[in-house]
Z-matrix of the N, CA and C atoms (Angstrom, degrees):
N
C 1 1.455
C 2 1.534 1 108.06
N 3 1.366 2 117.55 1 129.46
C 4 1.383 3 121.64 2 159.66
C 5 0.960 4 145.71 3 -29.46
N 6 1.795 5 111.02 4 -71.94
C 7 1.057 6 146.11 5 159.15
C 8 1.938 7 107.15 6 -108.11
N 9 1.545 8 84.66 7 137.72
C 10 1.988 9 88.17 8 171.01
C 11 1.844 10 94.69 9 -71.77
N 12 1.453 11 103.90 10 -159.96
C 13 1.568 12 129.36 11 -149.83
C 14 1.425 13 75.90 12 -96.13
N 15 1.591 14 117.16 13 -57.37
C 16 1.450 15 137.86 14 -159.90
C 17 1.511 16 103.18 15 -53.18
N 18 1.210 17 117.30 16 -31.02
C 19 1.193 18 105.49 17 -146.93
C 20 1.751 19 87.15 18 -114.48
N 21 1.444 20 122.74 19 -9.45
C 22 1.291 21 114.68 20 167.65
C 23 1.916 22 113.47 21 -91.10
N 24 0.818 23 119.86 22 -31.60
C 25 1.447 24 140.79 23 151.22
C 26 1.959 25 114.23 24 -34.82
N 27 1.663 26 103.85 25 -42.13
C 28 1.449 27 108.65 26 166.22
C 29 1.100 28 93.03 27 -63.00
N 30 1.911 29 112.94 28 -72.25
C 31 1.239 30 104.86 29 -152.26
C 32 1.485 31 112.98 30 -36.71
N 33 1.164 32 121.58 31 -66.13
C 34 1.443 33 119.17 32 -166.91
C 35 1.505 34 116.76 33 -41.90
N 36 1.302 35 130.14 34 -17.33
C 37 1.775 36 134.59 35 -178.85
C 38 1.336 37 83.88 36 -96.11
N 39 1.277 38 159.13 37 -67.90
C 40 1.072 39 139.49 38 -149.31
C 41 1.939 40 110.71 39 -62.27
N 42 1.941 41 95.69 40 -56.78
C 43 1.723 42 74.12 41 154.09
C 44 1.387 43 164.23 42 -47.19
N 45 1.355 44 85.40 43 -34.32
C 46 1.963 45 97.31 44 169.23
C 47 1.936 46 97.40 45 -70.48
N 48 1.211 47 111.04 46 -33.03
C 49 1.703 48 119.23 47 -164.50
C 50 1.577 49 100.96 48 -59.15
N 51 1.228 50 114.50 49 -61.36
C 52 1.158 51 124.04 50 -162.20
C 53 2.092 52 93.56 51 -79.61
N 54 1.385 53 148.20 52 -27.50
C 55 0.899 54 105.98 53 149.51
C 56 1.586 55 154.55 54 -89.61
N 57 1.646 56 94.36 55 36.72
C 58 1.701 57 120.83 56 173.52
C 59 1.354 58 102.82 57 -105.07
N 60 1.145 59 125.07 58 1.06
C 61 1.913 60 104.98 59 -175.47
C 62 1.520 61 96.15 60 -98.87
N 63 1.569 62 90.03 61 159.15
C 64 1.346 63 105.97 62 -162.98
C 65 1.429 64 122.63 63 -53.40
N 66 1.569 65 115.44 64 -18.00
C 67 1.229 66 112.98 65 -133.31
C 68 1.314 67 155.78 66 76.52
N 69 1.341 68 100.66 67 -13.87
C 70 2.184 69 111.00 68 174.24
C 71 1.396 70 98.49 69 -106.02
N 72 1.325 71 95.90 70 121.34
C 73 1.601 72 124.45 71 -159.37
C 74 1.838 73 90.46 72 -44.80
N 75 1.556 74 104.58 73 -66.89
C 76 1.491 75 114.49 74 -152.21
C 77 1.409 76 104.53 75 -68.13
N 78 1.320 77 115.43 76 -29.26
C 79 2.014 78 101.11 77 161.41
C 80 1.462 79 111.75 78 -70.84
N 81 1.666 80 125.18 79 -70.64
C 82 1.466 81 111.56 80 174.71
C 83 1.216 82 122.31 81 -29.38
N 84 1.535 83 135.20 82 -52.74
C 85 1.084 84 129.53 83 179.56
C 86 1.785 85 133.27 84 -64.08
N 87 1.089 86 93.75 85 -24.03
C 88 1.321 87 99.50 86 145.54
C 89 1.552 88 151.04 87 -73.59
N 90 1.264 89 100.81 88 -32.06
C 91 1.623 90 128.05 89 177.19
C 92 1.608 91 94.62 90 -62.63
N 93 1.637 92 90.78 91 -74.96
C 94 1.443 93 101.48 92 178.18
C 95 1.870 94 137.11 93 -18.09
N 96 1.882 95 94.71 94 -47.93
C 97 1.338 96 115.26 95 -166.42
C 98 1.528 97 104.50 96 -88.29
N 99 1.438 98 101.02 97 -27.65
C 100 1.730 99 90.45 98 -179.00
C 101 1.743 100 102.99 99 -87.47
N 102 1.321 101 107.99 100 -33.67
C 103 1.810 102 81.40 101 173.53
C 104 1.601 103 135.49 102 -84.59
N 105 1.277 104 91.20 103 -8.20
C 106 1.369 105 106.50 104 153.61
C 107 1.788 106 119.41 105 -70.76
N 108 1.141 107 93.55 106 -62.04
C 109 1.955 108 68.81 107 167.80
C 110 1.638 109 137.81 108 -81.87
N 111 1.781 110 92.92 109 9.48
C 112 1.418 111 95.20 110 175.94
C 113 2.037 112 105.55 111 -85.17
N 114 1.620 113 93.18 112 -25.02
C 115 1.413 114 95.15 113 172.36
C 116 1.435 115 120.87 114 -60.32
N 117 1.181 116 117.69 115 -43.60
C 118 1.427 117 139.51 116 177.74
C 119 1.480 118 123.77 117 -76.20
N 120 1.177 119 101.89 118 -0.21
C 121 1.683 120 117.56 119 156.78
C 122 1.619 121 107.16 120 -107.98
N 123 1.220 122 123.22 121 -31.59
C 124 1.457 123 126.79 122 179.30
C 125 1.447 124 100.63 123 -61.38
N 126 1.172 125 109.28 124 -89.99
C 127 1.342 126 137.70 125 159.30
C 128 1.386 127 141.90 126 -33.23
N 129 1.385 128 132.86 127 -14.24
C 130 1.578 129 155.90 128 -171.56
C 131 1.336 130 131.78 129 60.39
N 132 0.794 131 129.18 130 -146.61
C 133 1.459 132 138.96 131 148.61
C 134 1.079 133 129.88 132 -25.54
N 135 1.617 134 110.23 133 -62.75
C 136 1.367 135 125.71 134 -152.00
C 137 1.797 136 92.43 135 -78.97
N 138 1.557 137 111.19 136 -46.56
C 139 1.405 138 99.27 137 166.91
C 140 1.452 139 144.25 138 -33.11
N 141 1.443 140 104.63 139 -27.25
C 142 1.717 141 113.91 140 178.15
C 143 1.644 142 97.57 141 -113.75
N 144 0.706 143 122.63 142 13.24
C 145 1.800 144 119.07 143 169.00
C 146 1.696 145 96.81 144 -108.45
N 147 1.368 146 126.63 145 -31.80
C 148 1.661 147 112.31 146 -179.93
C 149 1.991 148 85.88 147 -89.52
N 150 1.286 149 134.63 148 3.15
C 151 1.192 150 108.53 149 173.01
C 152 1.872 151 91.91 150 -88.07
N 153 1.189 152 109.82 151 -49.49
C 154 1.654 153 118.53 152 -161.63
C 155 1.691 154 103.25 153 -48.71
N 156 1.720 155 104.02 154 -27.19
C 157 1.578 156 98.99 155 173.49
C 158 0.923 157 155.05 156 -84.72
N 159 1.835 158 98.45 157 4.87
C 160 1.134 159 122.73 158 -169.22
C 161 1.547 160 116.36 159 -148.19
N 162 1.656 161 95.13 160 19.51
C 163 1.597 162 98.14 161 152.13
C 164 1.886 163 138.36 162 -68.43
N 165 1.186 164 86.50 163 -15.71
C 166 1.726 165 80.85 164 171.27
C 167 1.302 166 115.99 165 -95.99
N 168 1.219 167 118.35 166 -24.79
C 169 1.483 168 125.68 167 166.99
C 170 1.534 169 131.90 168 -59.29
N 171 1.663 170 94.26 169 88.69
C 172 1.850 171 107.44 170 -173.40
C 173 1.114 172 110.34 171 -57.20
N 174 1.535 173 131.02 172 160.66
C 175 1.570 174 115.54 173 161.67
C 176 1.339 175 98.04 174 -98.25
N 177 1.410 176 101.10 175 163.59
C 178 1.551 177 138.32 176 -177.31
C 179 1.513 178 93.83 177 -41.31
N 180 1.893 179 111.60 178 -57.66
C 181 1.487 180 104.09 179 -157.30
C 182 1.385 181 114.75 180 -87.14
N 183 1.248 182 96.19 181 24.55
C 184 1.897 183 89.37 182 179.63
C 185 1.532 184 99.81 183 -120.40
N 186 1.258 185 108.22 184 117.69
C 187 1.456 186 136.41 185 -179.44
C 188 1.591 187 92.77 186 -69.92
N 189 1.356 188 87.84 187 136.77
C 190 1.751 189 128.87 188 164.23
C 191 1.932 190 101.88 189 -26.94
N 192 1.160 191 103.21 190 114.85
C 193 1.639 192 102.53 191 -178.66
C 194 1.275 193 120.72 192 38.30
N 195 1.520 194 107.06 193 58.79
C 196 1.430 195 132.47 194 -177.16
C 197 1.658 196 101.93 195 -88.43
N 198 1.717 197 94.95 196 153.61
C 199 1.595 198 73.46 197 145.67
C 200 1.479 199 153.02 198 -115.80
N 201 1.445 200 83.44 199 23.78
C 202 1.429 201 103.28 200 162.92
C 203 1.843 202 112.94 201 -70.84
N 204 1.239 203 89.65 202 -36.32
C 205 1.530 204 97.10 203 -160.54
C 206 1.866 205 104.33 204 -76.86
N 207 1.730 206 111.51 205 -16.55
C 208 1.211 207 104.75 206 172.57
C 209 1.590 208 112.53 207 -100.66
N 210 1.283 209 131.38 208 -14.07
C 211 1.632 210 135.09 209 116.67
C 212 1.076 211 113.00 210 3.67
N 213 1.826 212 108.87 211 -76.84
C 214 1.660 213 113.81 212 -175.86
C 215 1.419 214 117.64 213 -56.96
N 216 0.883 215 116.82 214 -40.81
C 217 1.492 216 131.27 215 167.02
C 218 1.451 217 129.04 216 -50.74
N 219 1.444 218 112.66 217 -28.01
C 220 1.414 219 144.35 218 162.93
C 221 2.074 220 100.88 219 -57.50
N 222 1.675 221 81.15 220 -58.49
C 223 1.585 222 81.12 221 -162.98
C 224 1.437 223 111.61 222 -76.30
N 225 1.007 224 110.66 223 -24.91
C 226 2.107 225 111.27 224 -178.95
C 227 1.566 226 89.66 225 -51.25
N 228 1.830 227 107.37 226 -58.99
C 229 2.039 228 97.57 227 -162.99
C 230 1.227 229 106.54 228 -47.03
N 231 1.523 230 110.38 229 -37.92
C 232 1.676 231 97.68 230 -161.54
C 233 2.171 232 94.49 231 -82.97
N 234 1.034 233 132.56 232 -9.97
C 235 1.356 234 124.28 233 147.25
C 236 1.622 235 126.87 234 -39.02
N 237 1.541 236 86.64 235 -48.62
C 238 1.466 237 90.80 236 -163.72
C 239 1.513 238 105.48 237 -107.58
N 240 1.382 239 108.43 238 29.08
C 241 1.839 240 120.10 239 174.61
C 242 1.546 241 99.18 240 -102.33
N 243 1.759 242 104.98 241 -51.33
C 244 1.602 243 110.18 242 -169.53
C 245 1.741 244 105.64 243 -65.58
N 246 1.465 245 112.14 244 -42.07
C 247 1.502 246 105.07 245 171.88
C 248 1.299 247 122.35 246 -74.08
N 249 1.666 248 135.09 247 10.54
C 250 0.687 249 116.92 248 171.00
C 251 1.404 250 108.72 249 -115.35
N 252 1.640 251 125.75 250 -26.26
C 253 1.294 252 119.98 251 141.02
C 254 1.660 253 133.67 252 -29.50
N 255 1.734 254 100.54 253 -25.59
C 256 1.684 255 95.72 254 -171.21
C 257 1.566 256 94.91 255 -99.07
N 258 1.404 257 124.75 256 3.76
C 259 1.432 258 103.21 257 173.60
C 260 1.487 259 118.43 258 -100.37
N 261 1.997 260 102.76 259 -16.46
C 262 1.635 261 105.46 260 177.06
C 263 1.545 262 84.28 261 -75.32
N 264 1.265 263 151.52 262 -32.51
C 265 1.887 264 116.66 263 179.08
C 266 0.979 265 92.49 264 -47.13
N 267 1.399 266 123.06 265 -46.81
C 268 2.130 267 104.48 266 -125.35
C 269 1.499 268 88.39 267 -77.42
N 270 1.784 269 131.62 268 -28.17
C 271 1.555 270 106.38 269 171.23
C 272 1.577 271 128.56 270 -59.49
């Protein structure tokens, strides 16, 4: 399996998630990054590797230069902020 159940089950809260944020980059992006790494302290590793695997993967319902879909785009950086914060610890 690709993805666990768990980690398709996120996906689905993060979609409904990301179409409730406000839209202003510098609040979403914040919201975003701290519950994302509060997940990823709850949760471990494996939590930000089923996020890292499924950042390019748009959903169906978000229309072509949506703004959901630039939302999503919001949330990959803050993906790829928390994983890159967790590798300056690990030096």
């Amino acid at each position: 399996m690709l993805i666990t159940r768990e980690q398709a089950e996120n996906r689905k809260y993060w979609i409904d998630e990301i179409s409730r944020l406000s839209g202003d980059f510098g609040i979403d992006a914040k919201k975003v990054e701290q519950e994302l790494s509060q997940e990823v302290q709850e949760h471990g590793i494996d939590s930000l590797i089923g996020h890292l695997r499924l950042c390019g993967a748009i959903p169906e319902r978000y229309g072509h230069d949506s703004s959901e879909s630039r939302k999503l785009t919001n949330k990959i950086r803050a993906v790829q902020s928390v994983a890159e914060n967790g590798i300056l610890h690990l030096e």
